[in-house]
PDB file of N, CA, C and O in Angstrom:
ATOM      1  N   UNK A   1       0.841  -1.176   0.000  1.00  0.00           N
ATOM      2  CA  UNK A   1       0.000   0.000   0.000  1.00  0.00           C
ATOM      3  C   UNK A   1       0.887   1.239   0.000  1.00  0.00           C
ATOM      4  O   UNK A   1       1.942   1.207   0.633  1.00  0.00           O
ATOM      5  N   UNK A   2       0.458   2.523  -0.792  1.00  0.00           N
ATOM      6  CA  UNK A   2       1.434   3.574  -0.807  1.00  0.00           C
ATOM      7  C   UNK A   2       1.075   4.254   0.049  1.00  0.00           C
ATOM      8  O   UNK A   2       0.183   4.038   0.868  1.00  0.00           O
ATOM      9  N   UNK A   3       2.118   5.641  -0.133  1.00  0.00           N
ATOM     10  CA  UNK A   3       1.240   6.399   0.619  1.00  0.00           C
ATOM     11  C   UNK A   3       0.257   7.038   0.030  1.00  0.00           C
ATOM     12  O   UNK A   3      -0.017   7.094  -1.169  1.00  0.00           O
ATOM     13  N   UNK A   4      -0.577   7.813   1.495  1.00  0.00           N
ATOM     14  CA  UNK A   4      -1.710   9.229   1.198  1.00  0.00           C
ATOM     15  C   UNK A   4      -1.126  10.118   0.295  1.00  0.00           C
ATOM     16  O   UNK A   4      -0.006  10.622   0.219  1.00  0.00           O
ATOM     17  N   UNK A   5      -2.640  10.232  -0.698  1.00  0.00           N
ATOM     18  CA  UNK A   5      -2.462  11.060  -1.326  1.00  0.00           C
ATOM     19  C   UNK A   5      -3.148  12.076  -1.252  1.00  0.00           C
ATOM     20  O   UNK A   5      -3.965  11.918  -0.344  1.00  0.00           O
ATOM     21  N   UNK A   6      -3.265  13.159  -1.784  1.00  0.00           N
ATOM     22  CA  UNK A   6      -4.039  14.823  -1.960  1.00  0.00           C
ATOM     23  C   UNK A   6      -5.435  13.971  -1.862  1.00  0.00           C
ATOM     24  O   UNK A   6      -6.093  13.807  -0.834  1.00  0.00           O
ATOM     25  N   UNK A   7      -5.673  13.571  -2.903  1.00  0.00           N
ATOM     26  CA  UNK A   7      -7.235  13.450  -2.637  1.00  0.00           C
ATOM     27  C   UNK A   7      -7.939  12.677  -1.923  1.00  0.00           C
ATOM     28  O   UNK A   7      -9.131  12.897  -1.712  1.00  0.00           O
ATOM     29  N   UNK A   8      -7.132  11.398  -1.327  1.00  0.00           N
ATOM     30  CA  UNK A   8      -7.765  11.249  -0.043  1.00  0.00           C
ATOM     31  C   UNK A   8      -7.710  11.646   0.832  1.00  0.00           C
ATOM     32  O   UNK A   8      -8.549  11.195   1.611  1.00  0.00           O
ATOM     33  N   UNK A   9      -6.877  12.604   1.342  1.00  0.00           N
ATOM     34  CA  UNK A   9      -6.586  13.278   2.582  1.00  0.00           C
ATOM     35  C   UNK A   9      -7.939  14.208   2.244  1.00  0.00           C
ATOM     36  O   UNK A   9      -8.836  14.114   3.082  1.00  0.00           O
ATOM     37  N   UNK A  10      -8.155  14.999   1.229  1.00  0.00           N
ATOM     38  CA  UNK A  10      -9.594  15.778   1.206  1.00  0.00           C
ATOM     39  C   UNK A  10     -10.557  15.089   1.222  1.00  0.00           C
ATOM     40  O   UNK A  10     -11.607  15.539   1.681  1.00  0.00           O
ATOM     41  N   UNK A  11     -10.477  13.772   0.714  1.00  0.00           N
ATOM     42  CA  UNK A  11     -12.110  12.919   0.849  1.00  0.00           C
ATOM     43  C   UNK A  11     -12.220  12.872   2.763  1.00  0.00           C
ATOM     44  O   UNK A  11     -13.096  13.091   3.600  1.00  0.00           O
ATOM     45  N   UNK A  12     -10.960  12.508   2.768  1.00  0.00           N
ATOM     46  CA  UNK A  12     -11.266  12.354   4.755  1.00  0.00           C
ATOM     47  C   UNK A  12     -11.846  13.490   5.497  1.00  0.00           C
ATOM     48  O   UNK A  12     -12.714  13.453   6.369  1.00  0.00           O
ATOM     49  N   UNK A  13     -11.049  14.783   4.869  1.00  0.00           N
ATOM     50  CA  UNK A  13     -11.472  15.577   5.596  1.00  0.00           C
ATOM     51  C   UNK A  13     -12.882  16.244   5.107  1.00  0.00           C
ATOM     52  O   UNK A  13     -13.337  17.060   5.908  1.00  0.00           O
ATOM     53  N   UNK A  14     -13.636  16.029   3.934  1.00  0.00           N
ATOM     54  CA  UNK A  14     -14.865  16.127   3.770  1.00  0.00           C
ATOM     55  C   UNK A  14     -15.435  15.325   4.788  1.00  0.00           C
ATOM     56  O   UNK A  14     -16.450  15.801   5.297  1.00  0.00           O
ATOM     57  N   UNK A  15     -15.068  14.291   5.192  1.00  0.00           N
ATOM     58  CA  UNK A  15     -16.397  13.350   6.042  1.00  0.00           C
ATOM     59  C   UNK A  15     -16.220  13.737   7.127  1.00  0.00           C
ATOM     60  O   UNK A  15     -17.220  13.753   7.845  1.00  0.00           O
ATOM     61  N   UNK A  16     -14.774  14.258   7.783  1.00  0.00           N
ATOM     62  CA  UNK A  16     -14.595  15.058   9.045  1.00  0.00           C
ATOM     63  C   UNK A  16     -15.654  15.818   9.071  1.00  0.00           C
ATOM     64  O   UNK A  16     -16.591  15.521   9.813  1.00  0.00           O
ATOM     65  N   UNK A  17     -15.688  16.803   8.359  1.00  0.00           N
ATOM     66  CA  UNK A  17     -16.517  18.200   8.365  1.00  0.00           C
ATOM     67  C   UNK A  17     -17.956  17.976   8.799  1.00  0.00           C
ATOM     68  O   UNK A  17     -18.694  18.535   9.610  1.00  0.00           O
ATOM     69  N   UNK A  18     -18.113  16.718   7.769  1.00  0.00           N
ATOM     70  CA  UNK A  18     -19.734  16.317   7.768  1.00  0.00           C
ATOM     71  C   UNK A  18     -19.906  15.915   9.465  1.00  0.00           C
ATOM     72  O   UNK A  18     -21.011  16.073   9.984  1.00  0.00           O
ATOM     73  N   UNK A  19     -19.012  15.510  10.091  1.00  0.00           N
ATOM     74  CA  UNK A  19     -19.381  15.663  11.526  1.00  0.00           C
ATOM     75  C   UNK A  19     -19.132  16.105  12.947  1.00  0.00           C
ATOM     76  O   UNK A  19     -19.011  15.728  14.113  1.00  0.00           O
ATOM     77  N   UNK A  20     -19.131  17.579  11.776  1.00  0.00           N
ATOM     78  CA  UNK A  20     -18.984  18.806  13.038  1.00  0.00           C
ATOM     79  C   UNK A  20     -17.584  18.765  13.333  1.00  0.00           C
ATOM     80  O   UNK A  20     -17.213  19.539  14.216  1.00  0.00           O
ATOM     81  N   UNK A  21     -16.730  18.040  12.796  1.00  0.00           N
ATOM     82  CA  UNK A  21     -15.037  18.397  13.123  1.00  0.00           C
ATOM     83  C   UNK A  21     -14.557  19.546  12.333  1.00  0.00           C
ATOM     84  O   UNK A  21     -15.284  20.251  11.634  1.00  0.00           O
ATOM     85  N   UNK A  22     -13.316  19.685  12.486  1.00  0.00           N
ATOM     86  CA  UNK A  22     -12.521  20.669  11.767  1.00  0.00           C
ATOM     87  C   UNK A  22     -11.043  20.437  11.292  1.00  0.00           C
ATOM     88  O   UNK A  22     -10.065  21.167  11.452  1.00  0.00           O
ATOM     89  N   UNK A  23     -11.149  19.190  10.650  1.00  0.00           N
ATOM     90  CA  UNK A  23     -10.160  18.969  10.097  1.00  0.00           C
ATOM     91  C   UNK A  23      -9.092  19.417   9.649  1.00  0.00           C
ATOM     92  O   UNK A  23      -9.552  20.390   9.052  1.00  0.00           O
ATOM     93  N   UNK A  24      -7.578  19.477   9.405  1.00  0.00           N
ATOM     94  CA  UNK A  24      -6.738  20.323   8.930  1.00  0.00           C
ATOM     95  C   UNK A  24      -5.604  19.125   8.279  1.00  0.00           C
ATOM     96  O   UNK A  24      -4.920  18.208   8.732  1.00  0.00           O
ATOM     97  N   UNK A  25      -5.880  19.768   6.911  1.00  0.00           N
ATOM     98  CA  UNK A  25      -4.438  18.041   6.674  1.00  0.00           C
ATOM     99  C   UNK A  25      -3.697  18.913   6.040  1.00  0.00           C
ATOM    100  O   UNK A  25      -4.037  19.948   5.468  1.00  0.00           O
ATOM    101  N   UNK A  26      -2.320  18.279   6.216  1.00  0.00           N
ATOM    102  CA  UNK A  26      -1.041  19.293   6.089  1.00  0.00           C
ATOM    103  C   UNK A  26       0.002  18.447   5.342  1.00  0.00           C
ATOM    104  O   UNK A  26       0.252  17.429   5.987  1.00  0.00           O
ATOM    105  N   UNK A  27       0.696  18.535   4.185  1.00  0.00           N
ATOM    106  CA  UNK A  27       2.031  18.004   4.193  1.00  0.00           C
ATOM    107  C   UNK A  27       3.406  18.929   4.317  1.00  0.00           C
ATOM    108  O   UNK A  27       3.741  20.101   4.144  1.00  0.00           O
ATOM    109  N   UNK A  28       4.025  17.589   4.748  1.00  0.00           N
ATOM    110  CA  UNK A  28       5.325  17.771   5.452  1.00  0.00           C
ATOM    111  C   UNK A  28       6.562  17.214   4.863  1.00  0.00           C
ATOM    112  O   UNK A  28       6.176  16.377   4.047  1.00  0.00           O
ATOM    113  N   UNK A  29       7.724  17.250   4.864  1.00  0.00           N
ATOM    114  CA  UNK A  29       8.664  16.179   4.328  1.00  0.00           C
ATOM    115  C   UNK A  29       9.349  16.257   5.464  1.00  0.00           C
ATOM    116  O   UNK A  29       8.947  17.002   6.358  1.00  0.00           O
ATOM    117  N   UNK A  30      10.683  15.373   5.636  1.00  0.00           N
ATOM    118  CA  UNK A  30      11.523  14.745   6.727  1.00  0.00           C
ATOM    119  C   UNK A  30      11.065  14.122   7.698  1.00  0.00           C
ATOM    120  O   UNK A  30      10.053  13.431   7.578  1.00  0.00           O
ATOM    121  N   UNK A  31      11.661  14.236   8.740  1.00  0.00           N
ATOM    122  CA  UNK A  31      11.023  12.848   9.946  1.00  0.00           C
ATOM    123  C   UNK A  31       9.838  12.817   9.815  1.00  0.00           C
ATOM    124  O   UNK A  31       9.154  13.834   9.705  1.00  0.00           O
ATOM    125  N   UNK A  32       9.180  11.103   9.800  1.00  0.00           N
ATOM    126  CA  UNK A  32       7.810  11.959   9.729  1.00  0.00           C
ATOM    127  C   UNK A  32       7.096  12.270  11.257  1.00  0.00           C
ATOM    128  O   UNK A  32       6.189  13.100  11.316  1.00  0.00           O
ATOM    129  N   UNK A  33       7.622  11.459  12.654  1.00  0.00           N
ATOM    130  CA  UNK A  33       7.269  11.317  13.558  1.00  0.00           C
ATOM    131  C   UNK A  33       7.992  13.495  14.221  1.00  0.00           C
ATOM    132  O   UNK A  33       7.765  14.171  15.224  1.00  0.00           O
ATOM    133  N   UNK A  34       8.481  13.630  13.479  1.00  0.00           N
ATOM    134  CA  UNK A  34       9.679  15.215  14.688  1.00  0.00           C
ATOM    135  C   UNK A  34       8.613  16.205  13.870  1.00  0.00           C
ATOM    136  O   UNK A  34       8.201  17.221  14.429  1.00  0.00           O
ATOM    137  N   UNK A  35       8.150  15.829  12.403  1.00  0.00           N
ATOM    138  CA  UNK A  35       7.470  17.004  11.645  1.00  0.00           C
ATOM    139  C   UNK A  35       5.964  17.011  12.523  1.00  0.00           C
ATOM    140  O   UNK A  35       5.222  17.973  12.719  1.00  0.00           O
ATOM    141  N   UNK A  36       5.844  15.956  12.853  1.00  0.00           N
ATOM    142  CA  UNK A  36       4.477  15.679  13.301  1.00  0.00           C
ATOM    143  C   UNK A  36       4.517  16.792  14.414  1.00  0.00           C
ATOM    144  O   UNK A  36       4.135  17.962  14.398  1.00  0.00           O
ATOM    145  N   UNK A  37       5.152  15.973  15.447  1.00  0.00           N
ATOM    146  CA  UNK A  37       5.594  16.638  16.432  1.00  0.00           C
ATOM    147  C   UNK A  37       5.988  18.324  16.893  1.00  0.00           C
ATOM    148  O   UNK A  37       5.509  19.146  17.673  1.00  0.00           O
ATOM    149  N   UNK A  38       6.766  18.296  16.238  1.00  0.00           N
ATOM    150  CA  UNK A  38       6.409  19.952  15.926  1.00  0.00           C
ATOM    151  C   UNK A  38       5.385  20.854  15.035  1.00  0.00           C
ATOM    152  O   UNK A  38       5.348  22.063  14.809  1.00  0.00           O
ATOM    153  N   UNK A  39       4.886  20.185  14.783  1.00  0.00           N
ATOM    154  CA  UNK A  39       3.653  20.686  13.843  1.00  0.00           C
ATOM    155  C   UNK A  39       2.637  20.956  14.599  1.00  0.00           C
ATOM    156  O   UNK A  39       2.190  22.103  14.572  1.00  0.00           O
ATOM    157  N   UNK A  40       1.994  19.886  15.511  1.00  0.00           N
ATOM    158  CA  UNK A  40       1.240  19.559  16.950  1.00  0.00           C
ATOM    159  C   UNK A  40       1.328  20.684  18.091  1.00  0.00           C
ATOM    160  O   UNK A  40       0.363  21.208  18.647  1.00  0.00           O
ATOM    161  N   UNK A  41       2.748  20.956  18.335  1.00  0.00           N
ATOM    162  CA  UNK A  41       3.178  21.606  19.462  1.00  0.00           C
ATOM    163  C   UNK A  41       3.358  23.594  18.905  1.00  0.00           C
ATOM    164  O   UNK A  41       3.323  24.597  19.618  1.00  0.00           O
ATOM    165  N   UNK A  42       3.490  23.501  17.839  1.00  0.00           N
ATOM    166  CA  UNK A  42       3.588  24.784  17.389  1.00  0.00           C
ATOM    167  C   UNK A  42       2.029  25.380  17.181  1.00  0.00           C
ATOM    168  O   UNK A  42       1.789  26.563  17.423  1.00  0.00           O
ATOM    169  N   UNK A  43       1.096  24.543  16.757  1.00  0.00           N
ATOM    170  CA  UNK A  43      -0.154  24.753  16.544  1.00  0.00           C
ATOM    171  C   UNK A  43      -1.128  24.636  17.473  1.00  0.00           C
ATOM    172  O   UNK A  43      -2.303  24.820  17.157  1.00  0.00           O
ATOM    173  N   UNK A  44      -0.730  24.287  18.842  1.00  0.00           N
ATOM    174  CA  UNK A  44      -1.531  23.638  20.143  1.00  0.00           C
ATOM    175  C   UNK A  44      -2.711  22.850  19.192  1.00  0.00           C
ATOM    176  O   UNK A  44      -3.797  23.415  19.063  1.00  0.00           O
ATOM    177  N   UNK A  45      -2.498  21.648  18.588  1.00  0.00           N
ATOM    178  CA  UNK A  45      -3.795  20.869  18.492  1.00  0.00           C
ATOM    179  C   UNK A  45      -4.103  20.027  19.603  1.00  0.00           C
ATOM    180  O   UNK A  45      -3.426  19.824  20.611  1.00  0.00           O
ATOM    181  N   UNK A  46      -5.432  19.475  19.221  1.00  0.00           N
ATOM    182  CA  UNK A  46      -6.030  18.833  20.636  1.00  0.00           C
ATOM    183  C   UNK A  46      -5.802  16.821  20.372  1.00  0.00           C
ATOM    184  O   UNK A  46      -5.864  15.935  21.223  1.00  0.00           O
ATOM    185  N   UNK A  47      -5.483  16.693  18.551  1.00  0.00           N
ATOM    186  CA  UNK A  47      -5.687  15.454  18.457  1.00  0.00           C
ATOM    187  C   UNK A  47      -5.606  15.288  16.682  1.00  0.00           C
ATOM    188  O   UNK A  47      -6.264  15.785  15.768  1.00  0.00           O
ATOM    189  N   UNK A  48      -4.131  14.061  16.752  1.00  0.00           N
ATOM    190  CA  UNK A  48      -3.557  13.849  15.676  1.00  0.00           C
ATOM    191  C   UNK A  48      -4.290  12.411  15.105  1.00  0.00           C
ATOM    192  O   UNK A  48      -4.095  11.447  15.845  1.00  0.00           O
ATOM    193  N   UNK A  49      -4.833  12.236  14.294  1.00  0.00           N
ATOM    194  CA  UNK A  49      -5.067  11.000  13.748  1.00  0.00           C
ATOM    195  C   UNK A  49      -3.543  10.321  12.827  1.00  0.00           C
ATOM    196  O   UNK A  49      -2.768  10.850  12.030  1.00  0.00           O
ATOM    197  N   UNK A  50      -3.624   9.018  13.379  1.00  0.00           N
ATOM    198  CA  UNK A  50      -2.389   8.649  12.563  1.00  0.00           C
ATOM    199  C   UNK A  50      -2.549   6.505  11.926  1.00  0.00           C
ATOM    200  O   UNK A  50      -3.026   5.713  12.738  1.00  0.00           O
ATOM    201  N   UNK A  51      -2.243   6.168  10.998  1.00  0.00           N
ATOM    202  CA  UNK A  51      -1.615   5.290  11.024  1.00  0.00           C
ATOM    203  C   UNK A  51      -0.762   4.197  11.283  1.00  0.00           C
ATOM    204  O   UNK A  51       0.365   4.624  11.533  1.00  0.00           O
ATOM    205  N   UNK A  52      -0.837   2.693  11.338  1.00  0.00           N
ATOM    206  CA  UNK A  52       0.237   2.395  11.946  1.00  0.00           C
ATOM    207  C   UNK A  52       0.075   1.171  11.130  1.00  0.00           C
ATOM    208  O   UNK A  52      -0.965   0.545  10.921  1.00  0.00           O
ATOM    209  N   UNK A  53       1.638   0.857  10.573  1.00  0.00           N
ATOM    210  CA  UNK A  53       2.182  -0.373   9.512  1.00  0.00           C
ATOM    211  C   UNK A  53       1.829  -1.914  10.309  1.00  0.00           C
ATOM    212  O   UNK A  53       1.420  -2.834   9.599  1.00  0.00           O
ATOM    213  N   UNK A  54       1.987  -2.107  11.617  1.00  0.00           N
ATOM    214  CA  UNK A  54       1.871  -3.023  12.183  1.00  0.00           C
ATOM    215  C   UNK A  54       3.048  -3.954  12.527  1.00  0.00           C
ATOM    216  O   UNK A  54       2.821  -5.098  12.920  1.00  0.00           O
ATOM    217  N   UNK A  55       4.746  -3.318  12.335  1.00  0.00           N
ATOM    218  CA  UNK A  55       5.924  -3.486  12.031  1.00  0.00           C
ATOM    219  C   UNK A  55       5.737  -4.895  13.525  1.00  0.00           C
ATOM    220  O   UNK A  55       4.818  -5.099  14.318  1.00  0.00           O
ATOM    221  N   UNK A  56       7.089  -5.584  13.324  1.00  0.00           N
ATOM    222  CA  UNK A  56       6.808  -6.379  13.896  1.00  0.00           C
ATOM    223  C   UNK A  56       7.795  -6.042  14.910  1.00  0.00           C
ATOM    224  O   UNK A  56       8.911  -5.565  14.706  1.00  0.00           O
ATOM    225  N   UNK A  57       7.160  -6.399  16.237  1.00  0.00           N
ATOM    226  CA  UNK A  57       8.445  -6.196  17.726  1.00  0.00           C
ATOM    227  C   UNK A  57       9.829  -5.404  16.781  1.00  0.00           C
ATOM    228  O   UNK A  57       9.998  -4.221  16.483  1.00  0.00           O
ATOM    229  N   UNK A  58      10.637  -6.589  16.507  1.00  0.00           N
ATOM    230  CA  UNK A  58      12.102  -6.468  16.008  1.00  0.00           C
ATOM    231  C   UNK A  58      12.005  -5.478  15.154  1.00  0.00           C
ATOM    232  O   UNK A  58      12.929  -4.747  15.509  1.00  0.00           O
ATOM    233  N   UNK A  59      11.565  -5.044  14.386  1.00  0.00           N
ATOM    234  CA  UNK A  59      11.326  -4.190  13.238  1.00  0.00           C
ATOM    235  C   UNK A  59      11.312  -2.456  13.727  1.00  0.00           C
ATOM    236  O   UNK A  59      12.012  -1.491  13.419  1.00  0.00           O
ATOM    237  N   UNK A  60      10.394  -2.609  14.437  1.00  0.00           N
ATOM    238  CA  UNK A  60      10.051  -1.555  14.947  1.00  0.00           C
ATOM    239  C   UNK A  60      10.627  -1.298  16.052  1.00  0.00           C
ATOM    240  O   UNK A  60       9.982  -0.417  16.620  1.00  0.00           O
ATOM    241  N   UNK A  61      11.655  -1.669  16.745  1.00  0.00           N
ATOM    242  CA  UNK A  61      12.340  -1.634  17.757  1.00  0.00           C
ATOM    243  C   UNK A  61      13.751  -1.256  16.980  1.00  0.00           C
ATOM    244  O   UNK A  61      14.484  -0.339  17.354  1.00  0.00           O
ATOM    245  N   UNK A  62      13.991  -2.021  15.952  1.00  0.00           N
ATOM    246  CA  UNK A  62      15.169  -1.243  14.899  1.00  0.00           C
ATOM    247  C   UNK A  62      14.557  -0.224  14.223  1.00  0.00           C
ATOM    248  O   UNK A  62      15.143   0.746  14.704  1.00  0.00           O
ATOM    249  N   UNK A  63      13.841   0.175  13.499  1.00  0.00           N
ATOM    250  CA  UNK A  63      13.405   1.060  12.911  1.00  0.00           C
ATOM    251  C   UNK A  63      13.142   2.311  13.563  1.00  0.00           C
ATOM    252  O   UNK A  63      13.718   3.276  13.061  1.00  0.00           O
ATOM    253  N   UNK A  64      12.530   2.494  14.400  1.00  0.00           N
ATOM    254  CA  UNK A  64      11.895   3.152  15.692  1.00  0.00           C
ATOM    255  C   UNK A  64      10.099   3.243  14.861  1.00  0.00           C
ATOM    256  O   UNK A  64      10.055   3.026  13.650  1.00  0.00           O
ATOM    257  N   UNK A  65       8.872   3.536  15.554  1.00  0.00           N
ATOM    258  CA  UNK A  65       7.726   3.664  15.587  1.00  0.00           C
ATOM    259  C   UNK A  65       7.019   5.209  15.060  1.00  0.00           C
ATOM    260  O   UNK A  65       6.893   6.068  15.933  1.00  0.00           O
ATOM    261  N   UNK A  66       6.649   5.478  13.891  1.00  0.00           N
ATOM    262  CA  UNK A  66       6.192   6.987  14.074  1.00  0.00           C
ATOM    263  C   UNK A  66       4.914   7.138  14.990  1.00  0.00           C
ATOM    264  O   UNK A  66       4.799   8.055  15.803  1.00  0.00           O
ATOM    265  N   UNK A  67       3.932   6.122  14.779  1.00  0.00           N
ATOM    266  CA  UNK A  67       2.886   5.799  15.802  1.00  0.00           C
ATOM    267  C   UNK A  67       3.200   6.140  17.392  1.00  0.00           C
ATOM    268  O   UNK A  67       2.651   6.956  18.131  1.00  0.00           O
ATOM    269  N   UNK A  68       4.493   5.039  17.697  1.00  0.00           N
ATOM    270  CA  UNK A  68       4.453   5.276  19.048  1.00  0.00           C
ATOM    271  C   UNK A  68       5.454   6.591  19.493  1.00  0.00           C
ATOM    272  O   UNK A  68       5.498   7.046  20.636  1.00  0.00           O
ATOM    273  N   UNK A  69       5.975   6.923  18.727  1.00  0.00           N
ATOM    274  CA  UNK A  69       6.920   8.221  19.133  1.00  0.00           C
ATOM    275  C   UNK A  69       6.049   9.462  19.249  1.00  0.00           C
ATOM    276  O   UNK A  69       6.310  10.447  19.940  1.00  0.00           O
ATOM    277  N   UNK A  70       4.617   9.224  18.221  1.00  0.00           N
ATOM    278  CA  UNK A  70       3.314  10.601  18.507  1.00  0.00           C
ATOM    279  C   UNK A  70       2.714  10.250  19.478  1.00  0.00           C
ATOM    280  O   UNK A  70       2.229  11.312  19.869  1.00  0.00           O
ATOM    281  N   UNK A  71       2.253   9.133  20.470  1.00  0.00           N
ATOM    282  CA  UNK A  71       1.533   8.768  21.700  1.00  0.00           C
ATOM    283  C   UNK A  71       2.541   8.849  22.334  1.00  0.00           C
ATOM    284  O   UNK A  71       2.262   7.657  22.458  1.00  0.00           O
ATOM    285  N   UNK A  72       3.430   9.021  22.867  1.00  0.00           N
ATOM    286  CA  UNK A  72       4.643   9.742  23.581  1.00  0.00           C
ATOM    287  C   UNK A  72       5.021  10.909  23.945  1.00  0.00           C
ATOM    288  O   UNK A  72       5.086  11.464  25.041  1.00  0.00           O
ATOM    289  N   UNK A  73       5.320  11.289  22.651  1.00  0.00           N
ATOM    290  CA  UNK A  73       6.062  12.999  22.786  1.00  0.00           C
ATOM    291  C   UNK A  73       4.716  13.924  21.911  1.00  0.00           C
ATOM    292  O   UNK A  73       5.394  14.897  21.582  1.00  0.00           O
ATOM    293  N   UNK A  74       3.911  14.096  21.591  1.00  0.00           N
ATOM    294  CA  UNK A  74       2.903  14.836  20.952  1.00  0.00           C
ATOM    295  C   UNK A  74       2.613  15.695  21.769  1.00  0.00           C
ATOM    296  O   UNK A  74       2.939  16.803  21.346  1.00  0.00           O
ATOM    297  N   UNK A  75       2.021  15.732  23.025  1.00  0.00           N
ATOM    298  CA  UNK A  75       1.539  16.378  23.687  1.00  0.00           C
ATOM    299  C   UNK A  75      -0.158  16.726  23.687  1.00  0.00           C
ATOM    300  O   UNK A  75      -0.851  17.567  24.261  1.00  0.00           O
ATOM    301  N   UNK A  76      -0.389  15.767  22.860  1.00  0.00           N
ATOM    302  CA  UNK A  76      -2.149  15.827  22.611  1.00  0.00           C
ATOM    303  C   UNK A  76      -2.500  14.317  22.715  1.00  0.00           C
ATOM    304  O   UNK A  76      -1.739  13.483  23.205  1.00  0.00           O
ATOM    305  N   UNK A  77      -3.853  14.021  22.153  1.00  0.00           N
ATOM    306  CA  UNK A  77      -4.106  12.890  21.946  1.00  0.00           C
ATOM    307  C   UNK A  77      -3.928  12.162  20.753  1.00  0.00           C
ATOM    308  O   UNK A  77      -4.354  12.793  19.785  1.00  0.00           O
ATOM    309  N   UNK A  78      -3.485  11.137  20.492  1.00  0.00           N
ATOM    310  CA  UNK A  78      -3.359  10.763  19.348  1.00  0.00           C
ATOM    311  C   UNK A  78      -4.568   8.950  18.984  1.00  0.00           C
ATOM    312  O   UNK A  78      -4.625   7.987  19.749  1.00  0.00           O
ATOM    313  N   UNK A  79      -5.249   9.084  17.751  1.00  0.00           N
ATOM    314  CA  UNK A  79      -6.008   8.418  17.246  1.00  0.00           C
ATOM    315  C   UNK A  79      -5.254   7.133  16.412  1.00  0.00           C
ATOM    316  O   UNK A  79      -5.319   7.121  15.183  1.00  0.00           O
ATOM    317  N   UNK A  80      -4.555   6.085  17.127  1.00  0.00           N
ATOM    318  CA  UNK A  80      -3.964   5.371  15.848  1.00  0.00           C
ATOM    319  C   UNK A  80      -4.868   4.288  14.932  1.00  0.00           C
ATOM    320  O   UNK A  80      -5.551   3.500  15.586  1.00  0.00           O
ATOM    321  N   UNK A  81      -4.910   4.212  13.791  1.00  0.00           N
ATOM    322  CA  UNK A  81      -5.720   2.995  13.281  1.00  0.00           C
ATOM    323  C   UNK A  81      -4.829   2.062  12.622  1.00  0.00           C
ATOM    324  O   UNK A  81      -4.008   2.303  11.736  1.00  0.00           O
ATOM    325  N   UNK A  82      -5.059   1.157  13.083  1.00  0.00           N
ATOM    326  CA  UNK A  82      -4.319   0.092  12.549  1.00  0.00           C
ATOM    327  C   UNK A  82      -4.684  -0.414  11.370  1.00  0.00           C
ATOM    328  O   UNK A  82      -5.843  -0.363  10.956  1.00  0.00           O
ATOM    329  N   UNK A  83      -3.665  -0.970  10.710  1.00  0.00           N
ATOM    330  CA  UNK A  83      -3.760  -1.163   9.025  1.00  0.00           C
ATOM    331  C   UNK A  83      -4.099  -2.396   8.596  1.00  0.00           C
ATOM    332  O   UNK A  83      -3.647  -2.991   9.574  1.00  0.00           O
ATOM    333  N   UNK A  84      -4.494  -3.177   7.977  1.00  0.00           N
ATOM    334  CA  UNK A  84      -4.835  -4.409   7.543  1.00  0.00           C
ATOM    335  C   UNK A  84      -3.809  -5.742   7.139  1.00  0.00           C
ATOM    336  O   UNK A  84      -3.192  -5.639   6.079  1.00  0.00           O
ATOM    337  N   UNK A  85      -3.717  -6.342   7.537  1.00  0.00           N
ATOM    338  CA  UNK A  85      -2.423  -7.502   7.301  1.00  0.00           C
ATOM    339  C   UNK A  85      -1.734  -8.278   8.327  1.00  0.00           C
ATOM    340  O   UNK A  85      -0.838  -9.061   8.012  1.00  0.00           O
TER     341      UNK A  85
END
């Protein structure tokens, strides 16, 4: 699976809207877990929706987690959904 693109990030945030949220989708390049992160903390949001690959223990313990590094250091709440596989 690739990544998000432009127009689903707007299909999402159309259905946000439709229920009373206020969606804001943003791109970023470099880390993606430090862009997050400062993105969050510069903007005081209340709550990041995010993704998560499902990496395995070892993987993600070498790799490091963007999931778990935003339920950590974010400073808000974070929404993870887990991915299929």
């Amino acid at each position: 699976m690739g990544r998000p693109t432009a127009s689903l990030l707007t299909h999402m945030a159309k259905i946000l809207v439709t229920s009373q949220l206020k969606p804001k989708t943003v791109f970023k390049s470099g880390d993606a877990a430090t862009e997050i992160i400062e993105y969050v903390k510069k903007n005081n949001l209340d709550l990041v929706v995010a993704g998560s690959r499902g990496l395995s223990r070892v993987r993600s313990c070498l790799l490091g987690s963007v999931s778990r590094r935003l339920v950590h250091y974010s400073g808000c709440s974070v929404l993870i959904g887990r991915g299929q596989g």
